[in-house]
DRENDO-838979 format. One record per residue: residue number from 1; y, x, z of N, C-alpha, C, O in turn; residue in one letter. Coordinates in steps of 0.1 Angstrom, whole numbers, plus 5000, padded with zeros to 4 digits. Atoms other than C-alpha are relative to their C-alpha. Example, Ala and Ser with C-alpha at 12.3 -4.5 7.8 and 13.67 -1.06 7.14 Angstrom:
% residues 2
{1,{4988,5009,5000},{4955,5123,5078},{5012,5009,5000},{5012,5019,5007},"a"}
{2,{4989,4991,5000},{4989,5137,5071},{5011,4992,5008},{5022,4997,5009},"s"}
% end
This chain:
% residues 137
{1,{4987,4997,5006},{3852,8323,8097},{5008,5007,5010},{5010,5004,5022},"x"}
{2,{4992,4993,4989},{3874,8348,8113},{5013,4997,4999},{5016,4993,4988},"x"}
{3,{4984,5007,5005},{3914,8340,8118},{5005,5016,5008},{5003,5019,5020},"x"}
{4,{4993,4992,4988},{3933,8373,8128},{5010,5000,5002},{5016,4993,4993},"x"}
{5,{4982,5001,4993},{3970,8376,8145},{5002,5016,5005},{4995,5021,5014},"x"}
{6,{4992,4985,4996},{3985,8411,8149},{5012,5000,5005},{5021,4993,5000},"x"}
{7,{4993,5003,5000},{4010,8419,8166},{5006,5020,5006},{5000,5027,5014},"x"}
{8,{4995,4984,5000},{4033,8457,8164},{5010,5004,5006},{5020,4997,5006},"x"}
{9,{4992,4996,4994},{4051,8477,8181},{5007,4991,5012},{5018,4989,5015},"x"}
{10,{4995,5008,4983},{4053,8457,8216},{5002,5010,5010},{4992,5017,5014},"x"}
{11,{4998,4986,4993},{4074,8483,8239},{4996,4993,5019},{5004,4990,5028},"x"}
{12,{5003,4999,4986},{4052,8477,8272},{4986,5009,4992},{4983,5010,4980},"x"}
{13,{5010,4983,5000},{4022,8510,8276},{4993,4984,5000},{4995,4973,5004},"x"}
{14,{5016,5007,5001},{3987,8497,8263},{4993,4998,5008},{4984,4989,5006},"x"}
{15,{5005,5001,4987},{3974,8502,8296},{5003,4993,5006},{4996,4990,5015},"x"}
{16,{4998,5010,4994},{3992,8477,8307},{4996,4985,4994},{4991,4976,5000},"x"}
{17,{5003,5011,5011},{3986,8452,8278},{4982,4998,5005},{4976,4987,5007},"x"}
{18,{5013,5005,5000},{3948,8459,8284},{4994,4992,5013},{4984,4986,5015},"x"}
{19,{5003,5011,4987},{3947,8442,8315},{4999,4988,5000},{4990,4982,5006},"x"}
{20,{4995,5014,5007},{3961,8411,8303},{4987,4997,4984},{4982,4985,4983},"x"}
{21,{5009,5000,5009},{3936,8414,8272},{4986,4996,5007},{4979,4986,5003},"x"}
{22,{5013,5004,4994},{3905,8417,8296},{4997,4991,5003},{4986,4987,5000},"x"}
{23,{4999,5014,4992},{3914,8385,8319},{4997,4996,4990},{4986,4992,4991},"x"}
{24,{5007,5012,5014},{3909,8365,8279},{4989,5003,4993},{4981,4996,4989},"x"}
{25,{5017,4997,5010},{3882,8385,8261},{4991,4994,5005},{4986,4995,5016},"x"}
{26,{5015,5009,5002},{3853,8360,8251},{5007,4985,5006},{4998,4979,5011},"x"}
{27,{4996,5012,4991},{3870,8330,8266},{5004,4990,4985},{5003,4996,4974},"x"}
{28,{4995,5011,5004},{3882,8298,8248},{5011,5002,4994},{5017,5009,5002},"x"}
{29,{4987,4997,5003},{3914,8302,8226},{5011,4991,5008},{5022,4994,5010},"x"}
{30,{4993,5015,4990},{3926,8266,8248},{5001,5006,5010},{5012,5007,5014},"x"}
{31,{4999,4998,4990},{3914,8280,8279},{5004,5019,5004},{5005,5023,5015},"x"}
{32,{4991,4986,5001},{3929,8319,8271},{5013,4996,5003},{5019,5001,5012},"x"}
{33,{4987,4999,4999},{3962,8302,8265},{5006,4993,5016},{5016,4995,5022},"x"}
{34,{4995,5005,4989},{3965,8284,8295},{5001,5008,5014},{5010,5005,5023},"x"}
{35,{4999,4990,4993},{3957,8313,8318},{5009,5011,4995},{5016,5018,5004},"x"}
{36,{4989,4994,5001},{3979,8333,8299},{5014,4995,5007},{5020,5002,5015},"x"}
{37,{4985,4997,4996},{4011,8314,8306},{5004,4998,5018},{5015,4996,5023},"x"}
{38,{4994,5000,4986},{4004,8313,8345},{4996,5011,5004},{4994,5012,5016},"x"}
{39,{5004,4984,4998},{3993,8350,8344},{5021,5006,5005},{5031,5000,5000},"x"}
{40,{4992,4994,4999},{4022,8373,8359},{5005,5011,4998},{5014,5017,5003},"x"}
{41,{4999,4984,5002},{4016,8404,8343},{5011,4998,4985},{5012,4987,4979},"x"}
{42,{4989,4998,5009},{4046,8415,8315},{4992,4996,4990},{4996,4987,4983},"x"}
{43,{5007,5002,5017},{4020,8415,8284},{4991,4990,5000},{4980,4990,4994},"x"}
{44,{5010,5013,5000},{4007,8380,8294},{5010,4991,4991},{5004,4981,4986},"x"}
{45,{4999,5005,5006},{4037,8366,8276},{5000,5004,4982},{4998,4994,4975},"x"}
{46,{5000,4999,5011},{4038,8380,8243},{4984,4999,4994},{4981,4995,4982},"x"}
{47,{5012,5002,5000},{4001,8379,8246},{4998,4990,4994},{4992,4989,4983},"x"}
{48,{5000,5013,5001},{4004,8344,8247},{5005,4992,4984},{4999,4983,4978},"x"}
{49,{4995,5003,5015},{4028,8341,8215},{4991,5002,4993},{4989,4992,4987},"x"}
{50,{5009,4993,5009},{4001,8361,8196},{4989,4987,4997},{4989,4980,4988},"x"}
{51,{5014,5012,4995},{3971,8337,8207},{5004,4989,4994},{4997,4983,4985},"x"}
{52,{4996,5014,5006},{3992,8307,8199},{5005,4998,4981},{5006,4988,4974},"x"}
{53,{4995,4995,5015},{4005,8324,8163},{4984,4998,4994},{4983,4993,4982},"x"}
{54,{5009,4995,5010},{3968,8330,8154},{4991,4981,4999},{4985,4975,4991},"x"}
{55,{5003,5016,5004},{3960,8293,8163},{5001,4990,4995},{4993,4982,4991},"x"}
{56,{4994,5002,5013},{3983,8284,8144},{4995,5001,4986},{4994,4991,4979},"x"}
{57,{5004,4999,5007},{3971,8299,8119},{4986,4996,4994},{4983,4993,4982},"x"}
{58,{5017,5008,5004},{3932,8288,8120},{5002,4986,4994},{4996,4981,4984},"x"}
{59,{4997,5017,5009},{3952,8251,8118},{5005,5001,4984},{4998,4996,4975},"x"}
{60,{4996,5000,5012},{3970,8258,8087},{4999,5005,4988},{5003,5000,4977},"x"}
{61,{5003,4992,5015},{3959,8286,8066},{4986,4994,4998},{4983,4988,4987},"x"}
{62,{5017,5002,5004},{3919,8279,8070},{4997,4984,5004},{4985,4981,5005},"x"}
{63,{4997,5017,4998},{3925,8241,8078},{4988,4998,5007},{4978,4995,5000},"x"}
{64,{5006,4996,4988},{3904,8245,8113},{5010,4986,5013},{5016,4988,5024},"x"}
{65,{5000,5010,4988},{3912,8210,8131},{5000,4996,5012},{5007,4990,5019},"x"}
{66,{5007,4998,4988},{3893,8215,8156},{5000,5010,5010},{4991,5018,5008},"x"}
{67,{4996,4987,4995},{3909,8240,8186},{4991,5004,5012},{4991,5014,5017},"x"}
{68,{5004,4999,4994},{3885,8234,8207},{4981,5013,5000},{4974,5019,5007},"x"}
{69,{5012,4989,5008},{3857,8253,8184},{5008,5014,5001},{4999,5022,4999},"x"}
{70,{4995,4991,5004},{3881,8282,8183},{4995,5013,5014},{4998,5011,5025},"x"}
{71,{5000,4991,4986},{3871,8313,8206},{5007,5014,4997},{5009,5017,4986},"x"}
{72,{4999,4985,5000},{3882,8352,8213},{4986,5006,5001},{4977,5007,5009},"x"}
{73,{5013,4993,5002},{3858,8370,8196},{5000,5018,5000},{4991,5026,5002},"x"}
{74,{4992,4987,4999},{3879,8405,8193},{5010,5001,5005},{5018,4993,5001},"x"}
{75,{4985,5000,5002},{3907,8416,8207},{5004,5013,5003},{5000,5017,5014},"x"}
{76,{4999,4984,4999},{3920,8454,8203},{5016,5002,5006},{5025,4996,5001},"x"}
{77,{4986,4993,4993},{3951,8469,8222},{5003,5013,4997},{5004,5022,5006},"x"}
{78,{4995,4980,5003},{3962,8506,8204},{5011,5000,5003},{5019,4991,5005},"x"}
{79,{4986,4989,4998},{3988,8530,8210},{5007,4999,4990},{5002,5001,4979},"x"}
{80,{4989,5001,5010},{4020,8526,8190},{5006,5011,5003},{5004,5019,5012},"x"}
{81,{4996,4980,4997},{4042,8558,8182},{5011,4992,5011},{5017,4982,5011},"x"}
{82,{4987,4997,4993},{4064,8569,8212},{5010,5003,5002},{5013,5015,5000},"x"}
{83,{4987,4995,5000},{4096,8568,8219},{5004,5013,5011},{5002,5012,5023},"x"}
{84,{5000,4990,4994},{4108,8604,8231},{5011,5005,5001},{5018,5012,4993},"x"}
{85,{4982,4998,4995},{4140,8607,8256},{4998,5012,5009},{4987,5017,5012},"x"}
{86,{4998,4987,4991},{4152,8635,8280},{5007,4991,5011},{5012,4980,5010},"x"}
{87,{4992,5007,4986},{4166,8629,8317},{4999,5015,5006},{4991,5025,5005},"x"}
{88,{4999,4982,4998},{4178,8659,8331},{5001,5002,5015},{5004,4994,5024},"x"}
{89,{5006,5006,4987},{4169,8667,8360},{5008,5020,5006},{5016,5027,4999},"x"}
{90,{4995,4990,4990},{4176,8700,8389},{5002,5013,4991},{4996,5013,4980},"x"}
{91,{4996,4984,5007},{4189,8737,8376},{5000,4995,4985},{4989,4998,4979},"x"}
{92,{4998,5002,5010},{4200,8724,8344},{4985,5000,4992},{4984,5009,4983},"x"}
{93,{5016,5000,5008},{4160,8718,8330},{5003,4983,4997},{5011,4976,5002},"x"}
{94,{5000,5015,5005},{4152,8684,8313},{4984,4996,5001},{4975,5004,5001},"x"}
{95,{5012,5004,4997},{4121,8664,8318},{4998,4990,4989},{5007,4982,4989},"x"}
{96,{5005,5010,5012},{4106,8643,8287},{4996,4986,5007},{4989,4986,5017},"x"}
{97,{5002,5012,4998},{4104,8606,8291},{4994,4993,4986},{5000,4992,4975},"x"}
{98,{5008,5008,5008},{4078,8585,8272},{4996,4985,4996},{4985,4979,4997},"x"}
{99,{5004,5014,5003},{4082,8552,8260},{4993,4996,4989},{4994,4998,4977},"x"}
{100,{5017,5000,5010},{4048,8541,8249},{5002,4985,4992},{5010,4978,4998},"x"}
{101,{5001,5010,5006},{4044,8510,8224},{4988,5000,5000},{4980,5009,5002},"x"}
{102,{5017,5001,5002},{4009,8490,8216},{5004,4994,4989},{5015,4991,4985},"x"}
{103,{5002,5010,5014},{3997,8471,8185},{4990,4992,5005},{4981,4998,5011},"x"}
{104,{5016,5009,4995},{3971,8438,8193},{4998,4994,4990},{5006,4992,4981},"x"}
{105,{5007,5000,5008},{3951,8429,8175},{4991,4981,5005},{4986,4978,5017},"x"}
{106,{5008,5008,4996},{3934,8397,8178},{4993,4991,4989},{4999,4986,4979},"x"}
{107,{5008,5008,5015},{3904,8377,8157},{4993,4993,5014},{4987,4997,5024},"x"}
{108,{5008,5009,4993},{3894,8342,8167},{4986,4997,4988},{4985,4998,4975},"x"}
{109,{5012,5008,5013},{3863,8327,8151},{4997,4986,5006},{4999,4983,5018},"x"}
{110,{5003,5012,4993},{3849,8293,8152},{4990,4997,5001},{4983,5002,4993},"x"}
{111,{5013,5006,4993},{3819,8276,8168},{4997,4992,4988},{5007,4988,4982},"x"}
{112,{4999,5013,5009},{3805,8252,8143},{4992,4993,5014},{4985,4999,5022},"x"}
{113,{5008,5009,4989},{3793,8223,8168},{4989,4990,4991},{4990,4983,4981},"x"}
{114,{5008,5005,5006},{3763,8211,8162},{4994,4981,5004},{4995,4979,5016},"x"}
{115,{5000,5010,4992},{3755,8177,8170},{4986,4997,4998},{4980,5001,4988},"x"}
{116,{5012,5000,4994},{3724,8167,8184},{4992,4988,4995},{4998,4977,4997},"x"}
{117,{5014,5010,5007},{3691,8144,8165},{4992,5000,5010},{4986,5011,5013},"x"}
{118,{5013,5003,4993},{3669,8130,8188},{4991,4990,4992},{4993,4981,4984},"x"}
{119,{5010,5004,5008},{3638,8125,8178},{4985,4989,5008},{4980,4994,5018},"x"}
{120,{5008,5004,4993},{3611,8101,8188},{4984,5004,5001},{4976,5004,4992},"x"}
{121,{5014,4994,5002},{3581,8114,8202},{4983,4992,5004},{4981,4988,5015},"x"}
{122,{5005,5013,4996},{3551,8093,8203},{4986,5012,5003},{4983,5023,4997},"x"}
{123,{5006,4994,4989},{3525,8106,8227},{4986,4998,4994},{4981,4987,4991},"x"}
{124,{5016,5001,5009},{3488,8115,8210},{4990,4994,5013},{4979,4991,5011},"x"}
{125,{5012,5006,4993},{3474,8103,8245},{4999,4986,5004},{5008,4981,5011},"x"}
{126,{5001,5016,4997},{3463,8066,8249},{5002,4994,5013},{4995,4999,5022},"x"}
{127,{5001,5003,4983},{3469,8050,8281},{4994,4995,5003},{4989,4986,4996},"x"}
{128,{5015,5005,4991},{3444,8042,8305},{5001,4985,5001},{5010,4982,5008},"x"}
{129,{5007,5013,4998},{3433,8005,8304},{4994,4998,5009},{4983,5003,5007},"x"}
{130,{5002,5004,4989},{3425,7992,8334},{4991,4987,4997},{4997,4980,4989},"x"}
{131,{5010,5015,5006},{3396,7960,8329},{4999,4998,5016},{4998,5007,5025},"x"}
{132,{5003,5004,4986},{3391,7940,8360},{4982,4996,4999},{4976,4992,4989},"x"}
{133,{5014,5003,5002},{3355,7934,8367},{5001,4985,5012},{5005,4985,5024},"x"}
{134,{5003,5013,4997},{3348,7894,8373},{4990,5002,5012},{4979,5003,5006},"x"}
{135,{5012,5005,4992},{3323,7892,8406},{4998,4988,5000},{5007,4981,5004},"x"}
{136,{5001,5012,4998},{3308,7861,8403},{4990,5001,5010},{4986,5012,5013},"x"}
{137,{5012,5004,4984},{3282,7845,8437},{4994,4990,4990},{4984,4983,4994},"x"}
% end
């Protein structure tokens, strides 16, 4: 079962976001969130909201109990549209300034845990018998 969480137009560059994305891809959704909130990079908190939004959601919408089954199975970082300013710069010319936005993307899925049947195995070889031999005089 897959659970996804999106999240649009977050104004830090995706290049930055994907850094923070890499440190969690394939990890634990428990042990993502917890490296998220002692991470120091800018897109480790909203990151973090996201992760905990979509956890959320495995508990409530797909009634998913169990957070420990939950892992990062996807998680995509795109380019959001640009915001596009001027700053003016020497001999009256202007220089374009580009504030980049991302969209994330993220789908957990869950483990089913299997639990384990032991079986008894009974051994097709007979064990050696030992006979004592009586000396009599």
């Amino acid at each position: 079962m897959e659970i996804t969480a999106k999240l649009s137009y977050l104004r830090i560059a995706p290049r930055k976001v994907r850094l923070v994305a890499d440190m969690i891809r394939n990890k634990k959704a428990i042990e993502a969130s917890n490296s998220l909130a002692f991470s120091l990079k800018s897109g480790a908190e909203p990151m973090k909201k996201l992760l905990d939004g979509a956890m959320s959601n495995a508990k409530n919408n797909h009634k998913i109990e169990d957070e420990n089954s939950l892992f990062i199975s996807k998680i995509t970082v795109d380019e959001g549209p640009m915001l596009k300013r001027w700053r003016a710069r020497a001999r009256g010319r202007a220089m374009q300034i580009q504030k980049k936005t991302s969209h994330i993307k993220i789908i957990l899925t869950a483990k089913e845990v299997k639990k384990e049947v032991k079986k008894e195995v009974k051994s097709k070889k007979a064990k050696p018998v030992i006979k004592k031999k009586v000396v009599q005089k």
